[in-house]
FIMAR-334117 format. One record per residue (C-alpha): residue number from 1; x, y, z. Coordinates in steps of 0.1 Angstrom, whole numbers, plus 5000, padded with zeros to 4 digits. Layout:
<mifis>
[mifi NUM, [X, Y, Z]]
...
</mifis>
This chain:
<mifis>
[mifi 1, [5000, 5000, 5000]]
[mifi 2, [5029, 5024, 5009]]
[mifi 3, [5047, 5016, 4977]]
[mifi 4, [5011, 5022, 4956]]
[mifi 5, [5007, 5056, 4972]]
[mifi 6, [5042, 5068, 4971]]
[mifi 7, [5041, 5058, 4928]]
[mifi 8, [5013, 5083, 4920]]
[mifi 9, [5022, 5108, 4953]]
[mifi 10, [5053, 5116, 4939]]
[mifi 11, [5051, 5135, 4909]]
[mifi 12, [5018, 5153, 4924]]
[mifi 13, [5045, 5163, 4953]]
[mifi 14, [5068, 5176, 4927]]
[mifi 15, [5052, 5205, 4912]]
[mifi 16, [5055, 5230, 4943]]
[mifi 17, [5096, 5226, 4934]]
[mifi 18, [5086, 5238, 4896]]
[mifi 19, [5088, 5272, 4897]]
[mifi 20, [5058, 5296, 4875]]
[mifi 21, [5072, 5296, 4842]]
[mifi 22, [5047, 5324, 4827]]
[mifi 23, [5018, 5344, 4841]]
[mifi 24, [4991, 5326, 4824]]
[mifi 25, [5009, 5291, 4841]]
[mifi 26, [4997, 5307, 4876]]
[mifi 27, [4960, 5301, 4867]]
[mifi 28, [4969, 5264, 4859]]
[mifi 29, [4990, 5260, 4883]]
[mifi 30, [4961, 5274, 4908]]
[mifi 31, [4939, 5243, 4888]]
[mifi 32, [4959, 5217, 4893]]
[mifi 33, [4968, 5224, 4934]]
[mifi 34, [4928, 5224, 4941]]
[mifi 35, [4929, 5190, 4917]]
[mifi 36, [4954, 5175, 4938]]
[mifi 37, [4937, 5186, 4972]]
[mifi 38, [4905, 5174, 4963]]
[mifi 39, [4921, 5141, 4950]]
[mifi 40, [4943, 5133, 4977]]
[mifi 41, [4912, 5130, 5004]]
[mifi 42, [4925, 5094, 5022]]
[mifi 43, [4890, 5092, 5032]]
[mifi 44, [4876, 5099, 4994]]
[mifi 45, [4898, 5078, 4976]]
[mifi 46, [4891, 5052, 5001]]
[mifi 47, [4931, 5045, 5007]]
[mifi 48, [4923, 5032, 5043]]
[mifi 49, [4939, 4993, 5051]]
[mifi 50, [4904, 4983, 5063]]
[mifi 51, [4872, 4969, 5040]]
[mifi 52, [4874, 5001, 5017]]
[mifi 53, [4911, 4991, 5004]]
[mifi 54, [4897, 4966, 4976]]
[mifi 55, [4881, 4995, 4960]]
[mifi 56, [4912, 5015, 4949]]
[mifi 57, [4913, 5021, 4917]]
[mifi 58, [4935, 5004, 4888]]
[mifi 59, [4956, 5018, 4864]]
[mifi 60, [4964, 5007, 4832]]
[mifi 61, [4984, 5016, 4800]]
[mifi 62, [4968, 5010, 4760]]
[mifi 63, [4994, 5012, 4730]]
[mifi 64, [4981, 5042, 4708]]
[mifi 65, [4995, 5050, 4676]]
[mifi 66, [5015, 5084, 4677]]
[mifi 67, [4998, 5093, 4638]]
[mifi 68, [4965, 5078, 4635]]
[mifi 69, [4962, 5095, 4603]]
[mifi 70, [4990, 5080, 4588]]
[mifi 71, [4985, 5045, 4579]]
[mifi 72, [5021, 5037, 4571]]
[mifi 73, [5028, 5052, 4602]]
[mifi 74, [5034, 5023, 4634]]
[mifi 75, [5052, 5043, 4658]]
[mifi 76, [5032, 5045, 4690]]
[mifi 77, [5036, 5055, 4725]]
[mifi 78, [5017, 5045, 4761]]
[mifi 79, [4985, 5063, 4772]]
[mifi 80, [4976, 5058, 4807]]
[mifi 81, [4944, 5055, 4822]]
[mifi 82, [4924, 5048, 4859]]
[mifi 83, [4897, 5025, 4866]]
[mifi 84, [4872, 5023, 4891]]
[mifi 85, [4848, 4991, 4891]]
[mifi 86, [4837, 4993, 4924]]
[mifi 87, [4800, 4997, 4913]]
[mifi 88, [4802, 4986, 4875]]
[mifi 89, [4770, 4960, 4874]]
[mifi 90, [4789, 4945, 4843]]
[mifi 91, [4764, 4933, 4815]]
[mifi 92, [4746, 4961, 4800]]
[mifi 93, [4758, 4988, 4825]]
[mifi 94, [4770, 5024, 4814]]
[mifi 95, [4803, 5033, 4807]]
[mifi 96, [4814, 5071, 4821]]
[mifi 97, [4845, 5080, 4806]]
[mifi 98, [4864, 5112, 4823]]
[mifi 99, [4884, 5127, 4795]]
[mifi 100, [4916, 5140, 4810]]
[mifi 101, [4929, 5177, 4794]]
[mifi 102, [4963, 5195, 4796]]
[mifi 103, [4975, 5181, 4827]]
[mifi 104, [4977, 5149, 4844]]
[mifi 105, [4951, 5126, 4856]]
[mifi 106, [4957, 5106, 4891]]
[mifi 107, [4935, 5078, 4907]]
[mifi 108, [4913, 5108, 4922]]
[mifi 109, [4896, 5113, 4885]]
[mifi 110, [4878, 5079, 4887]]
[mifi 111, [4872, 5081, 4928]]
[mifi 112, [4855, 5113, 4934]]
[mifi 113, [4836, 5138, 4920]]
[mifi 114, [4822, 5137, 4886]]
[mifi 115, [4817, 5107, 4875]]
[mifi 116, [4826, 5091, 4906]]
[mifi 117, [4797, 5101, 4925]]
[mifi 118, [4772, 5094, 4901]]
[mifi 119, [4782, 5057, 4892]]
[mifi 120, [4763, 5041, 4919]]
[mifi 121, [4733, 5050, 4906]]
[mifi 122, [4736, 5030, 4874]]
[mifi 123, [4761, 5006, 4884]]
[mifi 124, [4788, 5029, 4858]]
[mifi 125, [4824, 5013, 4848]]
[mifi 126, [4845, 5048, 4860]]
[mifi 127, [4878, 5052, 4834]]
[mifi 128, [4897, 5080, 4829]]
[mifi 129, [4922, 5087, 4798]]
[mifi 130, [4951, 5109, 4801]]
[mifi 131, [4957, 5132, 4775]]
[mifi 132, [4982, 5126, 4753]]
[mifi 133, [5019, 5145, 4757]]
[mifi 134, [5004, 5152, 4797]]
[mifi 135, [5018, 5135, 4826]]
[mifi 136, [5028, 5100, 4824]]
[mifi 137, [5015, 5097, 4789]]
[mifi 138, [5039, 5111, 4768]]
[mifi 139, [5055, 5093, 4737]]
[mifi 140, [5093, 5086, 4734]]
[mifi 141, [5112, 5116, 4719]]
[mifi 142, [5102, 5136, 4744]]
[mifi 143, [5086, 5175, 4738]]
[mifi 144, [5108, 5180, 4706]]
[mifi 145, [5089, 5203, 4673]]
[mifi 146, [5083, 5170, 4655]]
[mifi 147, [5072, 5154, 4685]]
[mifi 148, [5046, 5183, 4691]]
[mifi 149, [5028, 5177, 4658]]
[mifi 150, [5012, 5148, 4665]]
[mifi 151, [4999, 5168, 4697]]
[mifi 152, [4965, 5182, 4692]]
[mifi 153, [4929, 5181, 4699]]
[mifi 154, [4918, 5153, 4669]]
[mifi 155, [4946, 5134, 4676]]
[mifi 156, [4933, 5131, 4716]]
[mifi 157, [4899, 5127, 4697]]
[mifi 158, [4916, 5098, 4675]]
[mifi 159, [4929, 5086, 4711]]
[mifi 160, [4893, 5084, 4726]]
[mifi 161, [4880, 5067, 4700]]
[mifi 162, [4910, 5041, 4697]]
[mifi 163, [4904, 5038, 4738]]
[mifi 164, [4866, 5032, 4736]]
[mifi 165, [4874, 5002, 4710]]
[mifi 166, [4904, 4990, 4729]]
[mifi 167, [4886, 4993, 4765]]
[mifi 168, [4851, 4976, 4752]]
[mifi 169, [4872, 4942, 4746]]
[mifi 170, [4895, 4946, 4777]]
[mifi 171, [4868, 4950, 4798]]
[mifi 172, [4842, 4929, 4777]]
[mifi 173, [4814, 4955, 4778]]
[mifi 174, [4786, 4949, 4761]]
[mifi 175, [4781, 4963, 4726]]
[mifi 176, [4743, 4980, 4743]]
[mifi 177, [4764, 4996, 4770]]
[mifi 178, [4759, 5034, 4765]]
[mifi 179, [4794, 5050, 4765]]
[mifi 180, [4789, 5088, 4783]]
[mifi 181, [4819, 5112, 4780]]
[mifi 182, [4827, 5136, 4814]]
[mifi 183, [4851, 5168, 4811]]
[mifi 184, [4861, 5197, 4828]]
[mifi 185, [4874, 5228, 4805]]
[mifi 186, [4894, 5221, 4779]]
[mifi 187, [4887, 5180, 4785]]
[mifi 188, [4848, 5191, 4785]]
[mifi 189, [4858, 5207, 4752]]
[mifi 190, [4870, 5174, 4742]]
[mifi 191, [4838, 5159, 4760]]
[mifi 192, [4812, 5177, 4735]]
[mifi 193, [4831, 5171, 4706]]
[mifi 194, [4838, 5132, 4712]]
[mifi 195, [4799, 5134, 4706]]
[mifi 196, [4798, 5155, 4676]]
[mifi 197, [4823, 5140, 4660]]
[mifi 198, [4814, 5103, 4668]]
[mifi 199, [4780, 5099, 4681]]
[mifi 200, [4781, 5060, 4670]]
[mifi 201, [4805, 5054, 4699]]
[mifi 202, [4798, 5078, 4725]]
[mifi 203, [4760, 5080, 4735]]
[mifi 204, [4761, 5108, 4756]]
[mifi 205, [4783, 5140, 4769]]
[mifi 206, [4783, 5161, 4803]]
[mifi 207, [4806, 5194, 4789]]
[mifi 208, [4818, 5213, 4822]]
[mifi 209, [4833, 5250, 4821]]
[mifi 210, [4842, 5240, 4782]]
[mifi 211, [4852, 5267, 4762]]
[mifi 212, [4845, 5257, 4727]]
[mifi 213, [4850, 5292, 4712]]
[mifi 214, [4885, 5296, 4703]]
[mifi 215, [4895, 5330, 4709]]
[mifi 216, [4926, 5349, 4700]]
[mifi 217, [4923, 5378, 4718]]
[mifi 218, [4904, 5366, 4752]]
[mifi 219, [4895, 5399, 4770]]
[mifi 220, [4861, 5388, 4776]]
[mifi 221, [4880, 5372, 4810]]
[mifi 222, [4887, 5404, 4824]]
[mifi 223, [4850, 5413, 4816]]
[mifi 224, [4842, 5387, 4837]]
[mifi 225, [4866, 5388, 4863]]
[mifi 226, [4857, 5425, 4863]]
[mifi 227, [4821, 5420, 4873]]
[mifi 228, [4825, 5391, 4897]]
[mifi 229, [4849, 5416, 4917]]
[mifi 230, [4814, 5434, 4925]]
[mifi 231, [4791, 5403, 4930]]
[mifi 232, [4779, 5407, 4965]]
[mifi 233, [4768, 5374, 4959]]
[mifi 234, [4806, 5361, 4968]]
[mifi 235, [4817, 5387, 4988]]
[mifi 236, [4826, 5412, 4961]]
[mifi 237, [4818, 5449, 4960]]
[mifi 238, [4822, 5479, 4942]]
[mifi 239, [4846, 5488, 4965]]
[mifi 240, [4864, 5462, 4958]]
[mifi 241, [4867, 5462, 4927]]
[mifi 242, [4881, 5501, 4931]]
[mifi 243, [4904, 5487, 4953]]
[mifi 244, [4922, 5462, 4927]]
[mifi 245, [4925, 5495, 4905]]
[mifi 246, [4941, 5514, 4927]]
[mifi 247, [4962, 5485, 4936]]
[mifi 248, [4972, 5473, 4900]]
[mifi 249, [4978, 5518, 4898]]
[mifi 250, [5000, 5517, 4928]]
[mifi 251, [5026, 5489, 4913]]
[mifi 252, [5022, 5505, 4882]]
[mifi 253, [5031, 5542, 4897]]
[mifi 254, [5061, 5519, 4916]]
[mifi 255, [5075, 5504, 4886]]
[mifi 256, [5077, 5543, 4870]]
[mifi 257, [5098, 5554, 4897]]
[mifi 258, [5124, 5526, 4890]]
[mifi 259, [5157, 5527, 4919]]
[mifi 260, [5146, 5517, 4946]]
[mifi 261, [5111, 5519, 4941]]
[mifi 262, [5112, 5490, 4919]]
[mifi 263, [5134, 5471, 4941]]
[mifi 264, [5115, 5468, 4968]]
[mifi 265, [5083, 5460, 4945]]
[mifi 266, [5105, 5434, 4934]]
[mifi 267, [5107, 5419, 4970]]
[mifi 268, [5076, 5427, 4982]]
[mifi 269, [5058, 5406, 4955]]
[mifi 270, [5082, 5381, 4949]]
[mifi 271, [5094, 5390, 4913]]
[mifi 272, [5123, 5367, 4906]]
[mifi 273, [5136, 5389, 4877]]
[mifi 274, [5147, 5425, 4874]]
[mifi 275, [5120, 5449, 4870]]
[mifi 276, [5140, 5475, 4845]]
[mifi 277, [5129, 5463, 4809]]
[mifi 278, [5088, 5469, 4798]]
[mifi 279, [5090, 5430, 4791]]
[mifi 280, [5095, 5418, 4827]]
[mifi 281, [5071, 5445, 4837]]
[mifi 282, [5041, 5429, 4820]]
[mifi 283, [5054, 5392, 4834]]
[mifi 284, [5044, 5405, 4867]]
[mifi 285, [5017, 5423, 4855]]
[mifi 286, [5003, 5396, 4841]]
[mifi 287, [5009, 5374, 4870]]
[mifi 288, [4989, 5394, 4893]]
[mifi 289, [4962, 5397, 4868]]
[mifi 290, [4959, 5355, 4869]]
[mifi 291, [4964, 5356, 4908]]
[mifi 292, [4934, 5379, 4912]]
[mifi 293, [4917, 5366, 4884]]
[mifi 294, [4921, 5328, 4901]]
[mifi 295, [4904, 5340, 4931]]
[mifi 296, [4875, 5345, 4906]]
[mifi 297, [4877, 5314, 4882]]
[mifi 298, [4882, 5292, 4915]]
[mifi 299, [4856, 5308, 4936]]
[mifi 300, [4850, 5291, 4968]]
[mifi 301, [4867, 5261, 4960]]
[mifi 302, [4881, 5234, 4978]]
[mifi 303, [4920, 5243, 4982]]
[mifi 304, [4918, 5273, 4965]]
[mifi 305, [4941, 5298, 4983]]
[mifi 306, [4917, 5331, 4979]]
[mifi 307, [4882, 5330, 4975]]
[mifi 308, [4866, 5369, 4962]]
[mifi 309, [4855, 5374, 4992]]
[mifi 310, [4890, 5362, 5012]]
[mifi 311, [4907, 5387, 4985]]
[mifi 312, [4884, 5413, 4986]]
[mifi 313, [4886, 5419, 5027]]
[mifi 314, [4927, 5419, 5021]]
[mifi 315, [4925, 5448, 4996]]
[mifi 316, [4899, 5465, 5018]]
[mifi 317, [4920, 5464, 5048]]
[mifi 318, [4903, 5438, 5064]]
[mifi 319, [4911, 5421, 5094]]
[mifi 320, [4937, 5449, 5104]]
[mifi 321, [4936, 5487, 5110]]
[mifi 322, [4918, 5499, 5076]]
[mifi 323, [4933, 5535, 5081]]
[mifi 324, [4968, 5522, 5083]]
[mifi 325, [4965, 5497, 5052]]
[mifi 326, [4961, 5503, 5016]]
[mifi 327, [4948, 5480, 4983]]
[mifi 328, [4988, 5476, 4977]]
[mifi 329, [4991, 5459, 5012]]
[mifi 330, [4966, 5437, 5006]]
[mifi 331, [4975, 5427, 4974]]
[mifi 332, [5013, 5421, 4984]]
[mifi 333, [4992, 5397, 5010]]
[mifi 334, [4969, 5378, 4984]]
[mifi 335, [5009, 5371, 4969]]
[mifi 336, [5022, 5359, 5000]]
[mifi 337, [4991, 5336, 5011]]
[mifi 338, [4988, 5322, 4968]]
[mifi 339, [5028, 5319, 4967]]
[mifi 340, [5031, 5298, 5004]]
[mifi 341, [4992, 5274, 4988]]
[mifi 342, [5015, 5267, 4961]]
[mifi 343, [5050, 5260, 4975]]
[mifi 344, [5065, 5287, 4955]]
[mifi 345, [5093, 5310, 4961]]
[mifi 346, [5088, 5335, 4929]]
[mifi 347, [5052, 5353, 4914]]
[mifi 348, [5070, 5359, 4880]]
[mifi 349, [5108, 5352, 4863]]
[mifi 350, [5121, 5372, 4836]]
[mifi 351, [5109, 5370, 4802]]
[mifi 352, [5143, 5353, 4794]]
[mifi 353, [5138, 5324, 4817]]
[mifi 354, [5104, 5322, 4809]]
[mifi 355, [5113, 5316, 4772]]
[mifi 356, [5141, 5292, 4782]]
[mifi 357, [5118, 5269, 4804]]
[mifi 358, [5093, 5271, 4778]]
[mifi 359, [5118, 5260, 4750]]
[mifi 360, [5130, 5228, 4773]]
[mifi 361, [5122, 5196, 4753]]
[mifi 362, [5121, 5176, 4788]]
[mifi 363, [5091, 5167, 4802]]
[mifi 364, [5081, 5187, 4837]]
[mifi 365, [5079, 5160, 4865]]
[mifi 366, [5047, 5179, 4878]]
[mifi 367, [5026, 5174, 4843]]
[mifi 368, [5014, 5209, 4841]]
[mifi 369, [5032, 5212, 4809]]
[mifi 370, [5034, 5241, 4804]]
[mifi 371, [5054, 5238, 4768]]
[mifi 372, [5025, 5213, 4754]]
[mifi 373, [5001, 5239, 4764]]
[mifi 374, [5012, 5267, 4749]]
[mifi 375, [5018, 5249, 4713]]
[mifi 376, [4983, 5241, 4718]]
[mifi 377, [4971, 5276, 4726]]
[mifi 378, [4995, 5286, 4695]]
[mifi 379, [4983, 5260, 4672]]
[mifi 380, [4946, 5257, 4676]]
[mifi 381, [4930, 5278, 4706]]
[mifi 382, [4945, 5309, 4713]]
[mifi 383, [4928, 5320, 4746]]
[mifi 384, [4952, 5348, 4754]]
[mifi 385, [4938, 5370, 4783]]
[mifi 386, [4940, 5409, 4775]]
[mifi 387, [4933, 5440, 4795]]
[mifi 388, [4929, 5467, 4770]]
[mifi 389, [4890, 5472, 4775]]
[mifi 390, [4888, 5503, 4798]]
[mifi 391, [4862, 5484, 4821]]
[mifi 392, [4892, 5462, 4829]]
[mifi 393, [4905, 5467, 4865]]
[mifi 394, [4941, 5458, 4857]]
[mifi 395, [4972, 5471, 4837]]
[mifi 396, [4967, 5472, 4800]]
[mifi 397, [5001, 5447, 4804]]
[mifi 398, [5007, 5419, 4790]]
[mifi 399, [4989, 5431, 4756]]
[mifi 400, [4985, 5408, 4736]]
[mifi 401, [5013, 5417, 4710]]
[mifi 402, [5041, 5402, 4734]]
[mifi 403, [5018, 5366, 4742]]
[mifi 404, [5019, 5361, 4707]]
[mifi 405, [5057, 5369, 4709]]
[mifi 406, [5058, 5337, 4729]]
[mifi 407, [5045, 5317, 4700]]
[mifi 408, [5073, 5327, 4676]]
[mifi 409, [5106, 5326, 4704]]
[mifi 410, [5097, 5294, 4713]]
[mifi 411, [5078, 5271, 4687]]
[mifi 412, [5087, 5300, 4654]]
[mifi 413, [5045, 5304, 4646]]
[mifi 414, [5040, 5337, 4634]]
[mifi 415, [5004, 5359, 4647]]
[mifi 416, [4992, 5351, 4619]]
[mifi 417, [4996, 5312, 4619]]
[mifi 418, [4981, 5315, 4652]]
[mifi 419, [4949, 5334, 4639]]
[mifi 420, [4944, 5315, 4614]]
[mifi 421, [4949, 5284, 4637]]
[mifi 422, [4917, 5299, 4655]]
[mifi 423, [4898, 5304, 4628]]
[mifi 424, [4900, 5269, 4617]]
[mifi 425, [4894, 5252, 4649]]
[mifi 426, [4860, 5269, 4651]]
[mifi 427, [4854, 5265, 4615]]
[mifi 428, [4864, 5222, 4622]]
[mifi 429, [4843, 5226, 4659]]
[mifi 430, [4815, 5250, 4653]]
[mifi 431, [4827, 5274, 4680]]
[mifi 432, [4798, 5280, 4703]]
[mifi 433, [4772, 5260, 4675]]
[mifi 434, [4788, 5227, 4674]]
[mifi 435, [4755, 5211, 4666]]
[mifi 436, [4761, 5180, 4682]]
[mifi 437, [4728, 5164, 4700]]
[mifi 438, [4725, 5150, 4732]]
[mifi 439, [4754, 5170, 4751]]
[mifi 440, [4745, 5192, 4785]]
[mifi 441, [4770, 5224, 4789]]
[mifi 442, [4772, 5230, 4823]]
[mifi 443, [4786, 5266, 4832]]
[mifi 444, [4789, 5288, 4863]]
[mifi 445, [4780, 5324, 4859]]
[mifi 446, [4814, 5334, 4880]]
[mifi 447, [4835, 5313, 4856]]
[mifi 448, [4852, 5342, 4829]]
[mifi 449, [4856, 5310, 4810]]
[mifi 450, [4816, 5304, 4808]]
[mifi 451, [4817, 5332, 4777]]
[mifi 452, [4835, 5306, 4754]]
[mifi 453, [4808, 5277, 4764]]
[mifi 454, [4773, 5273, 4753]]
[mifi 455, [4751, 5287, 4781]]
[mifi 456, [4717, 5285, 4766]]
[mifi 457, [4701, 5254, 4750]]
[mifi 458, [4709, 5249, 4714]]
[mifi 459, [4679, 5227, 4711]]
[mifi 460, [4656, 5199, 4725]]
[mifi 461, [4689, 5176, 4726]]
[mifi 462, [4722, 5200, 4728]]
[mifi 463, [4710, 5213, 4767]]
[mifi 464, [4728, 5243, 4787]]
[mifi 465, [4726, 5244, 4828]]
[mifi 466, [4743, 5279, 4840]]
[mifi 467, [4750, 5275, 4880]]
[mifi 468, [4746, 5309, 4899]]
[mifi 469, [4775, 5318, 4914]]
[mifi 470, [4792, 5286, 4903]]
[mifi 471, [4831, 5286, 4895]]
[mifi 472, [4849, 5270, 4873]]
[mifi 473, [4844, 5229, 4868]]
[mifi 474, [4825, 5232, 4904]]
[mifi 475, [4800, 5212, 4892]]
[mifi 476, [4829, 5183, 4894]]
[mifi 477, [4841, 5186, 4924]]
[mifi 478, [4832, 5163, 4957]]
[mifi 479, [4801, 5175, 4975]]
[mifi 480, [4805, 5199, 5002]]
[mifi 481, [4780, 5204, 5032]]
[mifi 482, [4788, 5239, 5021]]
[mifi 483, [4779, 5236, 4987]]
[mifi 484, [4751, 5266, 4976]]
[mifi 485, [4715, 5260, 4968]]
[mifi 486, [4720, 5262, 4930]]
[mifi 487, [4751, 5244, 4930]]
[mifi 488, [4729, 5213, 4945]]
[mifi 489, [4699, 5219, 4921]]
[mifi 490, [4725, 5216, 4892]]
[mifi 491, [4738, 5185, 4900]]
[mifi 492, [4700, 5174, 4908]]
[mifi 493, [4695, 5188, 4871]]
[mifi 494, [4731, 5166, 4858]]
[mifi 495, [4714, 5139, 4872]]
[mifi 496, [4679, 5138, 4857]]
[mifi 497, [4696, 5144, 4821]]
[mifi 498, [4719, 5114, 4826]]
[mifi 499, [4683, 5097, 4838]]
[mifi 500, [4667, 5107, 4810]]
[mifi 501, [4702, 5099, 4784]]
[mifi 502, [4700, 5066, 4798]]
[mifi 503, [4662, 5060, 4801]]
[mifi 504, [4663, 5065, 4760]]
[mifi 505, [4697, 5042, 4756]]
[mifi 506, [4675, 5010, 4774]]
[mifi 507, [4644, 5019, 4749]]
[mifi 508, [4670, 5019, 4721]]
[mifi 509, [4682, 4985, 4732]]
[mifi 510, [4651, 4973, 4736]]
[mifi 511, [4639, 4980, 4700]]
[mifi 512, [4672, 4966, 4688]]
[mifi 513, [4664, 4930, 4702]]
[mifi 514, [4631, 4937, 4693]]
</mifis>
């Protein structure tokens, strides 16, 4: 048991000795801590020695081809993936499939939340599939340029489909047995369009927090974050928001005055780079953008260091003398309390050593992966967050200019590849019209990310469920006693679909034997 735990501990362990490569890498970074805490429960994952320790889940490894497009092609590499049977009834039952996205996927993704918690119900097989090029599952050759081509969303689609085949004979699942496909942002992405693009093999899809707009330019996020800073809902105000203003003004007015000014700024938030050139400026920048932006997307979270209305009493002077503090103080707090959540020593590194880590071919030990992401955002997806709409609380740095710059240092893709890369994967997609049936988009309207989803119904059979007040994938997440009235009426709502999904998959059985 000891051994088991240390072989999948580790690497979760690692990433608070990875150090934030880029700004955007904090809001990741911020994702993948509350994964981990939420899926490192003992109690949840029923890692006890008693009755619950037959349960644990089971991992497993299928042979995928690295080209599935290229017939000639055989080279292949080892995709891994978790299973739970604990409750799988075996003959006709469901399959729920949790797609993994740009990260890795532990033993948590097939023990607790979604689709976890609703297996019981239907006596569900659990599995989860790690994303190809993401933690363990990453092909031989490492993160090199010719490697990276074969990374992509159809390929991980190709994957799925290869999985579902491979899986049905492993497991020797019936040929009725619906297959329904779970995801959480860019994986619920994946989720929706696993149906579109092959509704003969996958029956049904529950899309969470999916942004299936590709967007170059992404200040809609800001918009978002913007408003949510306000929501008395979670503890915002318009005071608060004022008060990220004239904090984001104050560093700004700091990093003017360079000398000593800037030196201390650069202690006093943890800036692990000098502050003299306009490039390392806008790392930090940028960085505090995603730390108080996470607050947002995370909301009220389990593990999340700062919920809105945690960051909005620091920056209001709260819980100290509020004539003797200032939005500045508070904010150099939020650093300190995000930085010590994480394990990390530094809020931002120079431009240079950003571009360095991001041009290392080695795989990170923590499976963020950073590198994989960014080709991804540069070759299909885009998603940069901007500031340059003056309802936007922040500095108008990063602009978007010098996140494209990224693309060309480190992979040589030009903006214009990189638009047109974002045209053609809604154009392939259908951006926020996929027109795939029998798919529920589940959103929360504190989620800047809920803008690039589908939020009202498309149709009788392409459903939307917007949670009030919900976060980002908090629909996934284990059940809290804490959890809000309209968080629990969604789920109540995820539920009756799947009823429904799987009322209509026995009727279609039916008629087939018929």
């Amino acid at each position: 048991m000891t051994v088991w735990l240390a072989r999948w501990l580790g690497p979760l362990l690692l990433v608070s000795l990875w150090g934030l490569s880029a700004p955007a890498s904090l809001l990741r970074r911020l994702g993948e801590h509350i994964q981990q805490f939420q899926e490192s429960s003992a109690q949840g994952l029923g890692l006890s020695l008693g009755p619950g320790a037959a349960a644990l889940p089971k991992v497993g490894w299928l042979e995928q081809l690295l080209d599935p497009f290229n017939v000639s092609d055989r080279r292949s590499f080892l995709q891994r993936y978790w299973v739970n049977e604990q409750h799988w009834v075996g003959e006709d039952g469901p399959i729920f499939l949790h797609l993994g996205g740009e990260g890795s996927l532990g033993p948590g993704s097939v023990m607790r939340g979604h689709p976890a918690a609703l297996a019981p119900a239907w006596g569900a097989l659990v599995i989860s599939l790690e994303h190809r090029f993401y933690g363990l599952s990453i092909p031989a050759g490492g993160l090199e340029m010719a490697q990276l081509r074969f990374l992509s969303s159809r390929h991980a689609l190709a994957d799925v489909v290869s999985a579902r085949l491979a899986l049905s004979r492993l497991f020797n699942v019936s040929s009725s047995s619906p297959w329904i496909c779970f995801g959480g942002s860019y994986a619920g992405s994946l989720a929706a369009w696993a149906r579109l693009k092959f509704p003969h093999l996958i029956f049904a899809s529950v899309a969470s927090s999916a942004p299936v707009r590709a967007v170059l330019d992404f200040s809609e996020y800001n918009d978002v974050v913007s408003r949510s800073l306000m929501s008395t809902a979670i503890g915002g105000s318009l005071e608060c928001r004022a008060a990220v203003s004239a904090a984001f003004a104050e560093v700004e007015r700091r990093l003017r005055l360079g000398g000593a000014a800037q030196a201390a700024l650069r202690s006093e938030l943890s800036a692990c780079g000098t502050l003299g050139s306009a490039e390392n400026q806008a790392e930090l920048l940028g960085a505090l953008q995603a730390l108080v932006g996470g607050a947002v997307q995370y909301d009220g979270q389990a593990g999340a260091p700062l919920s809105v209305r945690q960051l909005c009493g620091l920056l209001l002077g709260g819980g100290g003398n509020r004539s003797h503090s200032t939005p500045y103080c508070g904010l150099r707090r939020a650093v300190q309390i995000v930085l010590h959540s994480l394990g990390q020593k530094c809020l931002s590194f120079s431009r240079a050593e950003t571009v360095a880590q991001l041009r290392s071919t080695e795989p990170q030990l923590s499976g963020v992966g950073d590198r994989q992401w960014l080709y991804q955002t540069c070759t299909e997806f885009g998603f940069y967050v901007t500031c340059g709409n003056p309802r936007c609380p922040f500095s108008q740095l990063p602009a978007l200019p010098s996140q494209l710059d990224l693309c060309e240092k480190v992979f040589g893709l030009s903006a214009l590849s990189v638009a047109q890369a974002v045209a053609q994967t809604n154009s392939y997609y259908g951006g926020q019209t996929p027109g795939a049936n029998q798919v529920l988009f589940v959103n929360g309207d504190t989620d800047p990310w809920h803008v690039l989803s589908v939020t009202q119904a498309l149709g009788s059979s392409e459903s939307a469920l917007l949670i009030r007040t919900g976060s980002h994938c908090l629909d996934m997440a284990p059940e809290r006693p804490s959890d809000s009235p309209s968080l629990r009426l969604g789920r109540q709502n995820i539920f009756q679909q799947l009823q429904t999904w799987l009322k209509l998959a026995k009727e279609s059985q039916v008629k087939g034997e018929a």
